[in-house]
C-alpha positions as CSV (number, residue, x, y, z in Angstrom):
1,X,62.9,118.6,142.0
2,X,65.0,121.4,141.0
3,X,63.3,121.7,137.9
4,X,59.9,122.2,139.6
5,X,61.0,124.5,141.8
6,X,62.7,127.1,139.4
7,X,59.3,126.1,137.2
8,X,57.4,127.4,140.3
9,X,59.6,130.5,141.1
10,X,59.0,131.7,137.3
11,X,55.3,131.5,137.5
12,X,55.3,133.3,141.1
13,X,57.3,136.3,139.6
14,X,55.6,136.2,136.3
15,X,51.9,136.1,138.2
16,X,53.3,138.7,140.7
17,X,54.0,141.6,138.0
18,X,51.0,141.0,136.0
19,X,49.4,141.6,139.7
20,X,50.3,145.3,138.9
21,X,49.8,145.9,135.7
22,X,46.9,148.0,134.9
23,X,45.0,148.5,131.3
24,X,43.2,151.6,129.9
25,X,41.0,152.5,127.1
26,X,41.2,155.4,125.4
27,X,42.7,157.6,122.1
28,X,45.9,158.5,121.4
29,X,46.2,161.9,121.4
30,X,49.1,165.0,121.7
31,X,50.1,166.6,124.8
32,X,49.5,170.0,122.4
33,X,45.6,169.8,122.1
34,X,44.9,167.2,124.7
35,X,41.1,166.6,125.8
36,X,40.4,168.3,122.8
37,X,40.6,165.5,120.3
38,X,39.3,162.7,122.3
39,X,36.8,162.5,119.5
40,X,39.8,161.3,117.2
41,X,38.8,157.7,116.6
42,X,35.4,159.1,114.8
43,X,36.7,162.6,113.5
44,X,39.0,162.4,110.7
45,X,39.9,166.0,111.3
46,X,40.8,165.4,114.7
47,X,42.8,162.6,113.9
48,X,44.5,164.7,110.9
49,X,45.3,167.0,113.5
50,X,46.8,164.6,116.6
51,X,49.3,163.5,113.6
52,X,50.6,167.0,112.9
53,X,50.8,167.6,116.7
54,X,52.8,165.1,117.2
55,X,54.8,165.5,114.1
56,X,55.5,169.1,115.0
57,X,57.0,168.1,118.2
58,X,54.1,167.6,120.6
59,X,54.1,164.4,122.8
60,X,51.6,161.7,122.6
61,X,49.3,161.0,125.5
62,X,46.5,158.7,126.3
63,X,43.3,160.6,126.3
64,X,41.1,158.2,128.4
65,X,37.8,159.2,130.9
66,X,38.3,163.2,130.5
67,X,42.0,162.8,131.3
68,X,45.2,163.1,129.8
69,X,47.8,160.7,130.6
70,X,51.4,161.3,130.1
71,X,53.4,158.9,129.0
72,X,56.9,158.2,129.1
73,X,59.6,158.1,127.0
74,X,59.9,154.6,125.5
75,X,56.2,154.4,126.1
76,X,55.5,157.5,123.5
77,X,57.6,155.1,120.7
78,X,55.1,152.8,121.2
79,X,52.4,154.0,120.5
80,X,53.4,156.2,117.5
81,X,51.5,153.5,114.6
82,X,48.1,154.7,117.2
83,X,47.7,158.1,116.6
84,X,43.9,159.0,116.9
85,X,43.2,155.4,117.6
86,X,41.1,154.4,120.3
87,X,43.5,151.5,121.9
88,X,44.3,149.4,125.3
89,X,47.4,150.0,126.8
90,X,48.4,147.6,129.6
91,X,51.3,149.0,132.1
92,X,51.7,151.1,135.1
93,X,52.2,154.6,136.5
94,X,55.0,155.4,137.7
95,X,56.5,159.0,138.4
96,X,53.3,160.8,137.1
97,X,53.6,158.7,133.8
98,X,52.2,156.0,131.9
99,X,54.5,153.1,130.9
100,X,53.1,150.8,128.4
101,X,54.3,147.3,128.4
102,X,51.7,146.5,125.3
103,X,49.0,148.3,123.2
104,X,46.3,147.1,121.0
105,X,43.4,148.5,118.9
């Protein structure tokens, strides 16, 4: 009986923060150009450019419906194989940023 119920517990708190997660569409970017070079994923000079960005010290962002999101700090590690992609990132917002618990092309 125990078994069951620490089985059921799990699958409560597992169902209950995927509840709140969230996923977006959209390009990586840099926090330098921003909106600019939402094109990225089909403009190799856009994409060149995104990678110097961030290589020069810019942030990465998620560039998704005219917006630019911010993302965190661990969240910007993430994402750094994804620059000028177009991805989904699952996560939540929290303090005006983006944490990403997973990203795929």
């Amino acid at each position: 009986m125990k078994k069951l119920a620490l089985t059921f517990g799990l699958g409560v708190t597992l169902f209950s923060f995927a509840a709140f997660a969230e996923s977006w569409t959209g390009v990586i970017g840099d926090s330098k150009c921003g909106a600019k070079h939402a094109d990225a994923m089909d403009n190799e000079g856009s994409a060149k450019c995104v990678k110097t960005c961030v290589e020069g010290g810019a942030a990465p962002v998620l560039l998704t419906e005219g917006k630019v999101v911010k993302l965190d700090k661990e969240s910007q590690a993430k994402v750094m194989d994804h620059l000028g992609h177009k991805v989904t990132v699952t996560g939540k917002m929290a303090g005006g940023n983006l944490h990403v618990d997973s990203v795929s092309m």
